[in-house]
Backbone of each chain as ProteinMPNN parsed JSONL, in Angstrom:
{"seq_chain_A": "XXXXXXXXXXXXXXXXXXXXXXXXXXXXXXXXXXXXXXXXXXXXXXXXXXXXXXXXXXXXXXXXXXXXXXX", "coords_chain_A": {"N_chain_A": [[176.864, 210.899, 90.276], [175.382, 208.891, 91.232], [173.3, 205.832, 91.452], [169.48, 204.679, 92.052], [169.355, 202.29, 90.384], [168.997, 199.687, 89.328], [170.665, 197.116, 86.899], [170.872, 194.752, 84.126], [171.891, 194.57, 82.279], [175.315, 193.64, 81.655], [174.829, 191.235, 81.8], [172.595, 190.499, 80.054], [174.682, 190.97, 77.638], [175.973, 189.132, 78.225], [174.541, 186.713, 77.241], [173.944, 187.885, 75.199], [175.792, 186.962, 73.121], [178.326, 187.347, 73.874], [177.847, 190.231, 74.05], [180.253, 193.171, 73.136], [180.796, 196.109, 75.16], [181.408, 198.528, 73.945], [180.494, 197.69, 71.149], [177.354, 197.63, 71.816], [177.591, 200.342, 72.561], [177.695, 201.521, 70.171], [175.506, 200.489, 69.228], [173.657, 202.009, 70.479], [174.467, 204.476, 70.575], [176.382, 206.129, 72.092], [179.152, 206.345, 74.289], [181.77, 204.366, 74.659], [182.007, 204.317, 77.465], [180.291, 205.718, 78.455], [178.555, 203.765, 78.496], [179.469, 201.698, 80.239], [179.792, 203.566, 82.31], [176.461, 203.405, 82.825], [176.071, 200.475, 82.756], [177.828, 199.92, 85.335], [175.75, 201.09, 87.693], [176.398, 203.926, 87.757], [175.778, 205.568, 86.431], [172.557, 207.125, 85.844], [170.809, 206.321, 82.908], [168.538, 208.121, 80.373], [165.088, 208.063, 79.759], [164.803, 207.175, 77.915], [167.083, 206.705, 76.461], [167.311, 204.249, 77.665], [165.524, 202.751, 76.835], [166.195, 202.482, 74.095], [168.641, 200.851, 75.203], [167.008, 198.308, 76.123], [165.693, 197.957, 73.546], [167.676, 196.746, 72.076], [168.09, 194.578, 73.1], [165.768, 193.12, 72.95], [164.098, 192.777, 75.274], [161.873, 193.646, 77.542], [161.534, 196.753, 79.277], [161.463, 196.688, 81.832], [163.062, 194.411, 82.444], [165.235, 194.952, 82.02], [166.231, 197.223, 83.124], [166.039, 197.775, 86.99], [163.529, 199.466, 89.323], [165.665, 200.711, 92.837], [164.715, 201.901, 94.882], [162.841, 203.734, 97.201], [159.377, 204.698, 97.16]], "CA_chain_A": [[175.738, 210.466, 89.463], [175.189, 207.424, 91.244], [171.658, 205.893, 91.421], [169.348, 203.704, 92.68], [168.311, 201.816, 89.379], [169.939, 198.557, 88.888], [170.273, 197.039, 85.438], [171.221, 193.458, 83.848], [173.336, 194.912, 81.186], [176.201, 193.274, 82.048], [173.975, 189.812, 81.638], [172.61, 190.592, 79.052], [175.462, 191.415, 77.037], [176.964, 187.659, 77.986], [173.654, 186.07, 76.556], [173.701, 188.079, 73.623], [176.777, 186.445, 72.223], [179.141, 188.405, 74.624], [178.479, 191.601, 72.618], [181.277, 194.096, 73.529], [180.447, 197.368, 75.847], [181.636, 199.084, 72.402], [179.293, 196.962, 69.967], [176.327, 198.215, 72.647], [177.692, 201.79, 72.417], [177.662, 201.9, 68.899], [174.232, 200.458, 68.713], [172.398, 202.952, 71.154], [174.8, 206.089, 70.204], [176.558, 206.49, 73.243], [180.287, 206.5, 73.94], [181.899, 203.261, 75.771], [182.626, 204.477, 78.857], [178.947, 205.708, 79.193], [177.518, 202.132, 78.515], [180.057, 201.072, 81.41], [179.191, 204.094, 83.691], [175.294, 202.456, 83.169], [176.356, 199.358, 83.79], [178.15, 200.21, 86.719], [175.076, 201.753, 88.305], [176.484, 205.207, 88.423], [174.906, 206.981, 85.523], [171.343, 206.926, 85.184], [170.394, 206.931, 81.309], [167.319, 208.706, 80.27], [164.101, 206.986, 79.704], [164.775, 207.426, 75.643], [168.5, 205.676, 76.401], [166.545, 203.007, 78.504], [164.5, 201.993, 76.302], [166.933, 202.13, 73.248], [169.263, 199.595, 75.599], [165.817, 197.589, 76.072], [165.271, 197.423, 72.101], [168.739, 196.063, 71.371], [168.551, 193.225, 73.847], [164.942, 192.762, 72.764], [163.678, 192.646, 76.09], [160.861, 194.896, 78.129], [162.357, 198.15, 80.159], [161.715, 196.239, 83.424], [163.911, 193.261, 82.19], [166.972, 195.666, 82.104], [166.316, 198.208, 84.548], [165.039, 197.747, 87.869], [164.099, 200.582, 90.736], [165.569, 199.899, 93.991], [164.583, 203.238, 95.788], [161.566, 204.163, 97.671], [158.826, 206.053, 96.822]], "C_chain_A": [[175.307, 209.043, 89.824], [173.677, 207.116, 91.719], [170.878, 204.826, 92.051], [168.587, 202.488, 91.797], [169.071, 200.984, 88.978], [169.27, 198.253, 88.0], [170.873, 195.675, 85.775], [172.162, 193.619, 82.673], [174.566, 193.925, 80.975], [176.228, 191.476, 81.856], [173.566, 189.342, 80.627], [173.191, 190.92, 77.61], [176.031, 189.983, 76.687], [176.044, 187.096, 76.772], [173.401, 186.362, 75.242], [175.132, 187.814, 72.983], [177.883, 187.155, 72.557], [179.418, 189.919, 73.965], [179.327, 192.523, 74.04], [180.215, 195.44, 74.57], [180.424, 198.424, 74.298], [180.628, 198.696, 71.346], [178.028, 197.605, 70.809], [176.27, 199.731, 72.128], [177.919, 202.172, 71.004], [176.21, 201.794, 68.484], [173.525, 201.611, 69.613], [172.743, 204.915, 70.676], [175.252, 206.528, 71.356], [178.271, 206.251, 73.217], [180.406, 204.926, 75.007], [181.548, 203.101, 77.102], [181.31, 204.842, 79.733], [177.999, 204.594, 79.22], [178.112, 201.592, 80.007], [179.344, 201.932, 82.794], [178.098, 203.7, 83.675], [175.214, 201.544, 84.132], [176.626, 198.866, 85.283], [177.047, 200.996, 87.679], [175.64, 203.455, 88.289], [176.576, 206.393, 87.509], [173.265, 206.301, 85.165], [170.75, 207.201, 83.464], [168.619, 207.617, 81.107], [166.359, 207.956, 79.627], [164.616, 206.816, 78.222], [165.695, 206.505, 75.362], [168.044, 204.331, 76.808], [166.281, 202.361, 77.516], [165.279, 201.373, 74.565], [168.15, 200.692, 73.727], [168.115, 198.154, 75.445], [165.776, 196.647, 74.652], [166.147, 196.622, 72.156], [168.995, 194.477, 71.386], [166.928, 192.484, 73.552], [164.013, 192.149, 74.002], [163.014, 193.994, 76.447], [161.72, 195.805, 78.749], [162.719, 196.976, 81.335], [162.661, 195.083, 83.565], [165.479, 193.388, 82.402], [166.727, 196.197, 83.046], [165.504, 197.815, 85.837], [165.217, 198.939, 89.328], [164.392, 199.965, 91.841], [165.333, 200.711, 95.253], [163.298, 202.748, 96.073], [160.713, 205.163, 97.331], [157.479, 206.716, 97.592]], "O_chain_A": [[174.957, 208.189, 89.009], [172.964, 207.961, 92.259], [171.545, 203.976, 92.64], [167.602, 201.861, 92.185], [169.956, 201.359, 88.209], [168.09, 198.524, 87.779], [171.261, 195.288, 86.878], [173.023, 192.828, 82.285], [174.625, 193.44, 79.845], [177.188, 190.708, 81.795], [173.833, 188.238, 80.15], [172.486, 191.104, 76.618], [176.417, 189.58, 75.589], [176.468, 186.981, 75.622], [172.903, 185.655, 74.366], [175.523, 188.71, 72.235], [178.521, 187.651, 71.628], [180.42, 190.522, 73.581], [179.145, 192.547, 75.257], [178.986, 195.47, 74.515], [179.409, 198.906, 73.795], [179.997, 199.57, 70.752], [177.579, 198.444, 70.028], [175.345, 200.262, 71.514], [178.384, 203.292, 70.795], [175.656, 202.573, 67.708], [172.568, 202.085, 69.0], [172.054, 205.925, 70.53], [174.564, 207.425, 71.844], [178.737, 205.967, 72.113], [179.561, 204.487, 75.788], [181.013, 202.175, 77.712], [181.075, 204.596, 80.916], [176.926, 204.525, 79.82], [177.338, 201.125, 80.842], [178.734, 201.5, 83.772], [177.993, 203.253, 84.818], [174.806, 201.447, 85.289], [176.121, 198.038, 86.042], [177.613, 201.625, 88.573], [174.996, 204.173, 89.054], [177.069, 207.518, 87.588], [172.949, 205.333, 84.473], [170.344, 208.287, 83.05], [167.713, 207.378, 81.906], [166.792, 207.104, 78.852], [164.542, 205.669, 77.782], [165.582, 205.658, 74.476], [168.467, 203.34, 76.213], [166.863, 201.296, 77.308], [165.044, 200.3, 74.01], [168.475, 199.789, 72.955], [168.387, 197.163, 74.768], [165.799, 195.426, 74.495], [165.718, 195.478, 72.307], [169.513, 193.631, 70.658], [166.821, 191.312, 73.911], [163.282, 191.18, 73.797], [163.309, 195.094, 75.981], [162.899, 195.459, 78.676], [163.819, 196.519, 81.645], [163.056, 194.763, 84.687], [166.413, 192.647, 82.709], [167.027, 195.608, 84.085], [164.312, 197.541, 85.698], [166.186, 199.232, 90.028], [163.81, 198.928, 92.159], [165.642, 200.358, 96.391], [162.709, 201.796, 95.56], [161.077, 206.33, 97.191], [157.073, 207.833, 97.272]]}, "seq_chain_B": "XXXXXXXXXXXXXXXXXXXXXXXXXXXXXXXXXXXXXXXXXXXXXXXXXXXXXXXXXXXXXXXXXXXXXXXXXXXXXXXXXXXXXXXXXXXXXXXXXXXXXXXXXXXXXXXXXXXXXXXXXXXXXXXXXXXXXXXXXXXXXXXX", "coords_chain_B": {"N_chain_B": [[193.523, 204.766, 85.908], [194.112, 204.318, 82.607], [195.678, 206.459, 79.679], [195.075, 205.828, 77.38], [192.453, 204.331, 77.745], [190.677, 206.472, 78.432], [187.939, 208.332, 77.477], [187.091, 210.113, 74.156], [185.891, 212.849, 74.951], [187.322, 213.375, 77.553], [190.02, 213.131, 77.438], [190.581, 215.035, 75.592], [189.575, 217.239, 77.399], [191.872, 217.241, 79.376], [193.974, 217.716, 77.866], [193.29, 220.389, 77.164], [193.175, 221.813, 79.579], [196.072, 221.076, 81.225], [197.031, 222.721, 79.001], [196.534, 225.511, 79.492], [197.573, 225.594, 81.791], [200.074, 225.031, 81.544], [200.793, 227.154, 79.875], [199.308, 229.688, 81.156], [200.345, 229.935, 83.414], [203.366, 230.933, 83.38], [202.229, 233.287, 81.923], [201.28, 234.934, 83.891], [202.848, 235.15, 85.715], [204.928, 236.896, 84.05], [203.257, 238.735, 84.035], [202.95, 239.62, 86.729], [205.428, 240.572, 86.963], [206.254, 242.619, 85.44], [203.922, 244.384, 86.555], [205.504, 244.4, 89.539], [207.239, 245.785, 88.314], [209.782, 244.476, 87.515], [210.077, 243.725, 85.063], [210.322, 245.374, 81.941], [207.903, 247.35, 79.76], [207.342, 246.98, 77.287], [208.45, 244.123, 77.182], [207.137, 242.131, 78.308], [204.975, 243.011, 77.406], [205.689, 241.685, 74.28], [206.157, 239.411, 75.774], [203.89, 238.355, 76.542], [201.727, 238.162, 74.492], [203.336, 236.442, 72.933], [202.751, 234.121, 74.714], [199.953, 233.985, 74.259], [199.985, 233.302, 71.758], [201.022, 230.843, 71.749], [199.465, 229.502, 73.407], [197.071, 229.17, 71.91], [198.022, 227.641, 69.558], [199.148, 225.369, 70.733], [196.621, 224.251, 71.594], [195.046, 223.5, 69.172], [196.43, 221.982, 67.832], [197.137, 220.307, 69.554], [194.502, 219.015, 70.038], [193.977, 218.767, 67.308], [195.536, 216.192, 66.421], [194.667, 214.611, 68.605], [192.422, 213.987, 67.408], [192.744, 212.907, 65.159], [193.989, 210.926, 66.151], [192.267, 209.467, 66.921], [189.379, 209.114, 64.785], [186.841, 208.325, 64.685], [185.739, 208.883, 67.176], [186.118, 211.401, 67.24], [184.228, 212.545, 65.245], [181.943, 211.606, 66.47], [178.754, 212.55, 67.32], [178.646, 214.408, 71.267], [177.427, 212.229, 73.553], [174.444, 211.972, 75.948], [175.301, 211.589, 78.584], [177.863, 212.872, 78.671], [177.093, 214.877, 77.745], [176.158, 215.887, 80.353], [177.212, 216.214, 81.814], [179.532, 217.982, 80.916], [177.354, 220.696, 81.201], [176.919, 220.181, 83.951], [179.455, 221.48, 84.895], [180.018, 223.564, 83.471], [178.042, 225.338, 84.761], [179.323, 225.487, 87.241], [181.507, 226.272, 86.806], [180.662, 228.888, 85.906], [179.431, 230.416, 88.314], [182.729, 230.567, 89.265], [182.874, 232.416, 87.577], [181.401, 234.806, 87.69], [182.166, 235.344, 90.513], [184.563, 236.137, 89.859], [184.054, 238.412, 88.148], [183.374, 240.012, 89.81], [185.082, 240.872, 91.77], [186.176, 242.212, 89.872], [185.774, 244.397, 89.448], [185.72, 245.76, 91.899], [188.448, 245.393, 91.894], [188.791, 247.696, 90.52], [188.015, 250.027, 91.478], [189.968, 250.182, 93.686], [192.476, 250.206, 92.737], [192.807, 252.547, 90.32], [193.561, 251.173, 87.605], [193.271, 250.813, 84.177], [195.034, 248.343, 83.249], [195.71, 246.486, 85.394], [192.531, 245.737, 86.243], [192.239, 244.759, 83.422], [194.035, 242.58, 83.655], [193.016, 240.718, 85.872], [190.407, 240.017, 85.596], [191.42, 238.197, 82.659], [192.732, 236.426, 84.707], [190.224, 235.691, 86.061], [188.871, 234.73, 84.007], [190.699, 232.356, 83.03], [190.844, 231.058, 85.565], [188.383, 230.319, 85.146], [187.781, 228.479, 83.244], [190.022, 226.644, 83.945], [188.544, 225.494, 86.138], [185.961, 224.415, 84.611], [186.996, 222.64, 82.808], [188.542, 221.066, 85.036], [186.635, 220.325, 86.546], [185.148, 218.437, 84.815], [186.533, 216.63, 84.535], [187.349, 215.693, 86.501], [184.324, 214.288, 86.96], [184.234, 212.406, 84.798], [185.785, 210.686, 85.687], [185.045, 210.034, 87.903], [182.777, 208.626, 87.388], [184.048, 206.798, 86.003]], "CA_chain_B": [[193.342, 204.583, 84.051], [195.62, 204.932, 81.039], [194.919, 207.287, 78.379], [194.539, 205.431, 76.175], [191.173, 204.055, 78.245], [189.9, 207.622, 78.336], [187.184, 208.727, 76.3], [187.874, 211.201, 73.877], [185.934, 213.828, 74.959], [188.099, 213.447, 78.223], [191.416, 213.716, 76.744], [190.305, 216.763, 75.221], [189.51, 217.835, 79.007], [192.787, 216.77, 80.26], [194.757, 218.833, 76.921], [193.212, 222.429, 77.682], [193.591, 221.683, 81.539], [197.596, 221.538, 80.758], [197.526, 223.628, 78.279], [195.854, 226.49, 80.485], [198.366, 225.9, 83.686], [201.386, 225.301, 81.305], [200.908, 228.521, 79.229], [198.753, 230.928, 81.99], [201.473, 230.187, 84.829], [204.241, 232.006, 82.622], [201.933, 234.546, 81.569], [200.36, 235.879, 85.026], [204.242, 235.622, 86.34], [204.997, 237.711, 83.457], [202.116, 239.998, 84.272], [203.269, 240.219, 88.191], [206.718, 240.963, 86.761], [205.579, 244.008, 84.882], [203.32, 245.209, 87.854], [206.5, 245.076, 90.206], [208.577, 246.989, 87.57], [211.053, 243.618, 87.362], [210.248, 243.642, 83.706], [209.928, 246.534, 81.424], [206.596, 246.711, 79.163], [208.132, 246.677, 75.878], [209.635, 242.636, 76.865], [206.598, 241.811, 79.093], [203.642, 242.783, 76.006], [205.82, 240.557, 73.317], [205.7, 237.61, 76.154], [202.265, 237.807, 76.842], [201.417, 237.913, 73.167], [203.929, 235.188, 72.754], [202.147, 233.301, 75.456], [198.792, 234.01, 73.997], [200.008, 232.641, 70.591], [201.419, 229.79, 72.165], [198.295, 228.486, 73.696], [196.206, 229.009, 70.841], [198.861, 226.737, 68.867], [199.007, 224.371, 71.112], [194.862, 224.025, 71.504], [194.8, 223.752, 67.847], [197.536, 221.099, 67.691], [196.937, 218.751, 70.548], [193.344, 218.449, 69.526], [194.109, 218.147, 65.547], [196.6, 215.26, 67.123], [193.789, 213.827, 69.181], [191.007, 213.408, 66.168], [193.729, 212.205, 64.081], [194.638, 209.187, 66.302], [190.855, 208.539, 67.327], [189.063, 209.585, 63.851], [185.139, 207.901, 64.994], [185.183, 209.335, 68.292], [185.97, 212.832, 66.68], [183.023, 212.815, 64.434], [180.794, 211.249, 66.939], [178.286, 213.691, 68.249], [178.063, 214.102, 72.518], [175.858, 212.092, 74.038], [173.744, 212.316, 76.939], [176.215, 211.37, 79.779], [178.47, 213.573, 78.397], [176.81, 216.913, 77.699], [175.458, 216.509, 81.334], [178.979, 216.397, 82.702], [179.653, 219.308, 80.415], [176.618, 221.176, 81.841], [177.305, 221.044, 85.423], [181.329, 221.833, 84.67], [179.604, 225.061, 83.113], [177.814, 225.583, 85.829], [180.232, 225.894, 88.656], [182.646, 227.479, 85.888], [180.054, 230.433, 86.018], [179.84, 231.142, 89.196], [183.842, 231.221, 89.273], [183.125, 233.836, 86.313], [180.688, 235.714, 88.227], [183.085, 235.861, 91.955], [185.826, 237.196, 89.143], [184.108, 239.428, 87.632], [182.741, 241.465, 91.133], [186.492, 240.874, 91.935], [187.317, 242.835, 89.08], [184.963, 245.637, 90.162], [186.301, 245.85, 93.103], [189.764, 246.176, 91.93], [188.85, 248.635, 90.242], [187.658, 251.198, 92.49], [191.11, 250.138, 94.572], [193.588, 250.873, 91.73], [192.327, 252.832, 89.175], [194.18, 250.958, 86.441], [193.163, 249.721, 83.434], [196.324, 247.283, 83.387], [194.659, 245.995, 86.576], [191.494, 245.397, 85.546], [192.208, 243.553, 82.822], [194.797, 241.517, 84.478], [192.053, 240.497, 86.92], [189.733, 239.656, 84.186], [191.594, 237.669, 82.263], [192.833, 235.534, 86.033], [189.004, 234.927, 86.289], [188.725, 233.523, 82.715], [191.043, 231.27, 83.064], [190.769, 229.706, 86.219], [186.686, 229.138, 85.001], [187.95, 228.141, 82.369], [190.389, 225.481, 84.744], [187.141, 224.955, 86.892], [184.837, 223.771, 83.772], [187.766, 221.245, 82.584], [188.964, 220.124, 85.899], [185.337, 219.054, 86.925], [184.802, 217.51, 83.731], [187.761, 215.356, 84.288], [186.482, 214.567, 88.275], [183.091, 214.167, 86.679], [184.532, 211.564, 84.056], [186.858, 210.288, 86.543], [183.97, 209.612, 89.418], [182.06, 207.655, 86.517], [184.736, 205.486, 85.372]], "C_chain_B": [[194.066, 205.211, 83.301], [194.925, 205.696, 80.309], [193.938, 206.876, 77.852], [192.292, 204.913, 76.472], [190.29, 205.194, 78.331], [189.033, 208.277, 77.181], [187.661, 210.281, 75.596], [188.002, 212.794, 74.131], [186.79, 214.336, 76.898], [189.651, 213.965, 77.983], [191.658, 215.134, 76.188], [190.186, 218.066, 76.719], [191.073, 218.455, 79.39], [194.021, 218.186, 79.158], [194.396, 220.242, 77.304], [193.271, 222.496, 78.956], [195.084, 221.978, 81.369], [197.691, 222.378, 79.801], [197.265, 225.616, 78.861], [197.144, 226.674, 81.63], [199.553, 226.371, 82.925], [201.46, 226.747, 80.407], [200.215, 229.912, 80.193], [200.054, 231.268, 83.071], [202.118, 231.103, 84.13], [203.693, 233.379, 82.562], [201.404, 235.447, 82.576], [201.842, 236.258, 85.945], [204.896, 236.766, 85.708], [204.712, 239.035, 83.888], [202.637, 240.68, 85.809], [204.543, 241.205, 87.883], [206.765, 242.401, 86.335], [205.182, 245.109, 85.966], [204.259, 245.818, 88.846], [207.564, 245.956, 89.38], [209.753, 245.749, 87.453], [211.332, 243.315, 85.877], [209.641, 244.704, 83.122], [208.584, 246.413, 80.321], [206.16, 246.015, 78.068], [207.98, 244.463, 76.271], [207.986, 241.963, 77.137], [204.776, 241.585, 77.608], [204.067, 241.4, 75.451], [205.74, 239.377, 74.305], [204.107, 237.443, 76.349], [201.718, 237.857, 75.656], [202.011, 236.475, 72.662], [203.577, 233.916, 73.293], [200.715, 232.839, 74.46], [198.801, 233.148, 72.758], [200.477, 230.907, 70.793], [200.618, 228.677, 72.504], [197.458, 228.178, 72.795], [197.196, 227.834, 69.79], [199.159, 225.375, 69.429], [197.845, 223.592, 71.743], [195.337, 223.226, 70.238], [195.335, 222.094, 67.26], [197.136, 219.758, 67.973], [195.739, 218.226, 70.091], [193.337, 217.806, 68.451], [194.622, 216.718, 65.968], [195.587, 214.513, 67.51], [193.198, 213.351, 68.283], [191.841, 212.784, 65.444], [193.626, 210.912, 64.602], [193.041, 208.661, 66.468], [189.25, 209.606, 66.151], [187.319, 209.659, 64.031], [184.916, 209.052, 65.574], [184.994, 211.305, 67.942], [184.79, 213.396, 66.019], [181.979, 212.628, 64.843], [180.371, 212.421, 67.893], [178.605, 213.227, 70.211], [177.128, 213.26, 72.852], [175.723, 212.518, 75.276], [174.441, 212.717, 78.381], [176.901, 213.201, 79.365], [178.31, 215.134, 78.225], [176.414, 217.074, 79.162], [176.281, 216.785, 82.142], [179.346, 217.852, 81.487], [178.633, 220.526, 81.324], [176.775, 221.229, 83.147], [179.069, 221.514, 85.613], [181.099, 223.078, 84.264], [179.386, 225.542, 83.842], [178.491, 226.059, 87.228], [181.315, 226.964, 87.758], [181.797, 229.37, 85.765], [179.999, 230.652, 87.094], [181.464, 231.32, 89.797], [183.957, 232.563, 88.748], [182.888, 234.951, 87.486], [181.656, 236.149, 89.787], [183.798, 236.829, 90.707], [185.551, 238.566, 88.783], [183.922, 240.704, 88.47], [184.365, 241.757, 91.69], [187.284, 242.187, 91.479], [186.945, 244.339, 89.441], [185.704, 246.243, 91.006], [187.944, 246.383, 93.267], [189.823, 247.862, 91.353], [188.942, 250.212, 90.977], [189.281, 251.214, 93.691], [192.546, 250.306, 93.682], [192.943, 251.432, 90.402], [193.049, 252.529, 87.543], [193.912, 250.229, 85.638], [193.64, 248.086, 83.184], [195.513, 246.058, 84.061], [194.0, 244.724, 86.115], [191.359, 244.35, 84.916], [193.43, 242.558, 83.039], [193.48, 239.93, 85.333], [191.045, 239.893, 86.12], [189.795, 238.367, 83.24], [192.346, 236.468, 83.469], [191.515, 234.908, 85.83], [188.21, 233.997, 84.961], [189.292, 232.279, 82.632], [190.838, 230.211, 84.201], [189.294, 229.539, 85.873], [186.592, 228.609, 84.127], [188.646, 226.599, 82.978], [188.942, 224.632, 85.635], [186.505, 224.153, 86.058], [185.728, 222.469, 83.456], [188.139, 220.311, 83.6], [187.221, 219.731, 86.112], [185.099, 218.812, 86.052], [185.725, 216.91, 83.833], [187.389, 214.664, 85.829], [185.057, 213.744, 87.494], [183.343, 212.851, 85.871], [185.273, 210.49, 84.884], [185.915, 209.073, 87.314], [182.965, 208.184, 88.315], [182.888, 206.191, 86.071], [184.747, 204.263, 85.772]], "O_chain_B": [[194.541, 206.347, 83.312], [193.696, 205.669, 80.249], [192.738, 207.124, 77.739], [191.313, 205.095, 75.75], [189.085, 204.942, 78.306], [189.506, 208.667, 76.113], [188.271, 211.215, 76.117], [188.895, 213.622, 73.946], [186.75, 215.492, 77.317], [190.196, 215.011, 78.338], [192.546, 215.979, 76.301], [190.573, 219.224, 76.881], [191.402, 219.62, 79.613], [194.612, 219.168, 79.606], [195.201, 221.083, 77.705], [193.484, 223.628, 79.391], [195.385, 223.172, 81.368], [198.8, 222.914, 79.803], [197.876, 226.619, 78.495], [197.513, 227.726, 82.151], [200.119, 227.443, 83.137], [202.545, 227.323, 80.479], [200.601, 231.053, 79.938], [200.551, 232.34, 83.416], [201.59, 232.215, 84.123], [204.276, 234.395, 82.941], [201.084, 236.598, 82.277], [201.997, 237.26, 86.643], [205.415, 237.621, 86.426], [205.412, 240.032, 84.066], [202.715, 241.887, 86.038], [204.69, 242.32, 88.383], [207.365, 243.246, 87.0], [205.713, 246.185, 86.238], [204.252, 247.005, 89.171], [208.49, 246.637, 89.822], [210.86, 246.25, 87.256], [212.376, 242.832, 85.438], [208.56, 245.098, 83.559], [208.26, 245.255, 80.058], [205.334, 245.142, 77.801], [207.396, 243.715, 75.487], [207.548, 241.284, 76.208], [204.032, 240.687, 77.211], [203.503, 240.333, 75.694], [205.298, 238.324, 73.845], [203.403, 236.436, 76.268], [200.642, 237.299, 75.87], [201.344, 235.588, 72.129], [203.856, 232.84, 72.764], [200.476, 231.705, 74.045], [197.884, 232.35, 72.566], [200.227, 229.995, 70.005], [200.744, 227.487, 72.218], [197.019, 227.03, 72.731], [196.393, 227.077, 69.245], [199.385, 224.394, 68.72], [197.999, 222.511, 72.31], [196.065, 222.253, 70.437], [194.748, 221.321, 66.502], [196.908, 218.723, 67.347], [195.739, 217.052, 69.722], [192.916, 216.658, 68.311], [193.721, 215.918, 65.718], [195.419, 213.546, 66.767], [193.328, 212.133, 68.16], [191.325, 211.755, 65.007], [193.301, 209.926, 63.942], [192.713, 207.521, 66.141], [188.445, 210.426, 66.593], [186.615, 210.61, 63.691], [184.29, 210.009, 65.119], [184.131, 212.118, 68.273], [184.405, 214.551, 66.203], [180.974, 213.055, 64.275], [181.003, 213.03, 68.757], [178.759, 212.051, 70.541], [175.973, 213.475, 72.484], [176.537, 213.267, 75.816], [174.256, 213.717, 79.075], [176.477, 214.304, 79.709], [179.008, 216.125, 78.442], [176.264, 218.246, 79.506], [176.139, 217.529, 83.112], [179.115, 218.887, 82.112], [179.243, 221.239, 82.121], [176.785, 222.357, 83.64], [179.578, 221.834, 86.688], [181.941, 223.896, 84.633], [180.183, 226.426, 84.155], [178.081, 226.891, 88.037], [181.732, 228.085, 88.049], [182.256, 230.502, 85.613], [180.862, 231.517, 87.238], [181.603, 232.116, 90.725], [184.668, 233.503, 89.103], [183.707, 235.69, 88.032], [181.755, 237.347, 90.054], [183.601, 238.042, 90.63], [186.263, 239.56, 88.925], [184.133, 241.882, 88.181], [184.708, 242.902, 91.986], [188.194, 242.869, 91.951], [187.747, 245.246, 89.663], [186.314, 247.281, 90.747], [188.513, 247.15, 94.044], [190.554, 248.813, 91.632], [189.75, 251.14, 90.927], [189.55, 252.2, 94.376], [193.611, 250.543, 94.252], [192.61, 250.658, 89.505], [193.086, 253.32, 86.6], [194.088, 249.026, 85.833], [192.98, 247.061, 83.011], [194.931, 245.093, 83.565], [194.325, 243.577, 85.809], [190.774, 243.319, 85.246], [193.499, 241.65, 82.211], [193.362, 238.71, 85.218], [191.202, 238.684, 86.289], [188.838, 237.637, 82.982], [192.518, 235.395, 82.89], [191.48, 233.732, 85.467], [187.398, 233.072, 84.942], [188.69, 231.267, 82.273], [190.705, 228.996, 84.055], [188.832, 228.498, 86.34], [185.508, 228.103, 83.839], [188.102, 225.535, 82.678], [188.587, 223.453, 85.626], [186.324, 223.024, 86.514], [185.307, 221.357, 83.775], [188.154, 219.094, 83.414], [186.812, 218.657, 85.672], [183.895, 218.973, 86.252], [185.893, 216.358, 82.746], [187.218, 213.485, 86.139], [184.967, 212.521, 87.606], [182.574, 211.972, 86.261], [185.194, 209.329, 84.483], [185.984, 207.844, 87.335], [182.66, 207.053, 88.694], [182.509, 205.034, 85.893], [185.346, 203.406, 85.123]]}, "name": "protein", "num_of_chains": 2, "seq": "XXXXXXXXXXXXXXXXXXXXXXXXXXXXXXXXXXXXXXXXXXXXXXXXXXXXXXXXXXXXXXXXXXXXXXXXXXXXXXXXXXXXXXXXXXXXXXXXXXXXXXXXXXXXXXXXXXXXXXXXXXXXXXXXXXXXXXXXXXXXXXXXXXXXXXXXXXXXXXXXXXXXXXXXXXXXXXXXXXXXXXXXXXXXXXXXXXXXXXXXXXXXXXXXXXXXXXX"}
C-alpha cells in the first residue's frame, strides 16, 4: 500500500503541542497504527480521512498532503 | 514488533491463525489416520468432534481474553485501513475457496466417497480460512 503522497503529519503533530499518534487517532476515528502507516507514507487515506487529518491540524489539504507522482 | 504494539484487530489475526494450525493439524492427522485404517471410526469421530469443540472454545476464549485486556479497541468500529486489509485477505481467501472446491469435485469423481469429499472440503475451508488471516497479518505487518 505504499504511495506516492507525502504528508507533514509527523510536523504537524510536533507543532501542535506534540499531540500523540493516539490523540490524532482518536480524533479522526482511526486506529494508531493506521495514523502511523499514513505517516509513514505507506497507506494512502481516503480523501474523507484527508481532509478530517486537515481539519484537526486546522490547515488546507495541500498543507498536509502533497502529490509526488506524475500525471 | 511486540504484541503488545499490535493493533487489536491484528492480534485477533494472529489468535485464529494458531488456533486453526494448532487444532486443524491434529484433526486432518486424525482424518488421514481413519482413511489408512490406523484408527478405527468410533475413536477417530469423538476426536474430530473433540477437535471441533476445542477450536470453537478456544476462538471464543482467546478473543473474550483479548477485548478484556484492550476494552476501547474492542468496541471501536474498523476503520478504513483496516477493512481494506480485510478485503483483499478475502479476496485471495476466495480464490483458495474456489481451487478447493473444483478440488473437491474432482475427488469426487476419483473416490466415490462421501468421507472424501467432505474431508476435502473442510481442508479447503481451512486453509482459506489460514490464507485470509495470514495475509491480514503480512498486510498489517508490511504497514507497520
Amino acid at each position: 500500500m505504499g504511495c506516492a503522497i507525502r504528508n507533514r503529519i509527523r510536523e504537524l503533530r510536533a507543532a501542535h503541542g506534540e499531540m500523540t499518534q493516539q490523540a490524532l487517532a482518536d480524533r479522526i476515528g482511526v486506529t494508531r497504527q493506521t495514523v502511523n502507516a499514513i505517516e509513514l507514507g505507506k497507506y494512502s487515506p481516503t480523501l474523507e480521512m484527508a481532509f478530517r487529518i486537515a481539519a484537526v491540524f486546522g490547515a488546507p489539504l495541500d498543507a498536509v498532503f502533497q502529490f509526488d507522482g506524475t500525471v | 514488533m511486540r504484541f503488545a504494539d499490535m493493533s487489536f484487530r491484528e492480534k485477533g489475526a494472529w489468535i485464529t491463525c494458531l488456533a486453526l494450525v494448532g487444532v486443524f493439524t491434529p484433526f486432518f492427522w486424525n482424518s488421514w489416520q481413519q482413511f489408512t485404517g490406523a484408527r478405527d471410526r468410533a475413536t477417530a469421530i469423538s476426536t474430530a468432534f473433540g477437535l471441533l469443540a476445542l477450536f470453537v472454545v478456544v476462538e471464543i476464549v482467546a478473543h473474550a481474553v483479548l477485548a478484556m485486556l484492550s476494552p476501547r479497541e474492542a468496541r471501536t468500529p474498523k476503520d478504513e485501513r483496516e477493512r481494506l486489509i480485510e478485503m483483499r485477505a478475502t479476496f485471495l481467501a476466495f480464490q483458495v475457496l474456489v481451487v478447493g472446491a473444483l478440488l473437491a469435485v474432482a475427488v469426487i469423481h476419483a473416490t466415490p466417497s462421501a468421507w472424501v469429499m467432505q474431508q476435502v472440503v473442510l481442508f479447503a475451508i481451512v486453509v482459506a480460512e489460514l490464507v485470509k488471516f495470514g495475509t491480514q497479518i503480512v498486510l498489517f505487518r508490511r504497514d507497520a
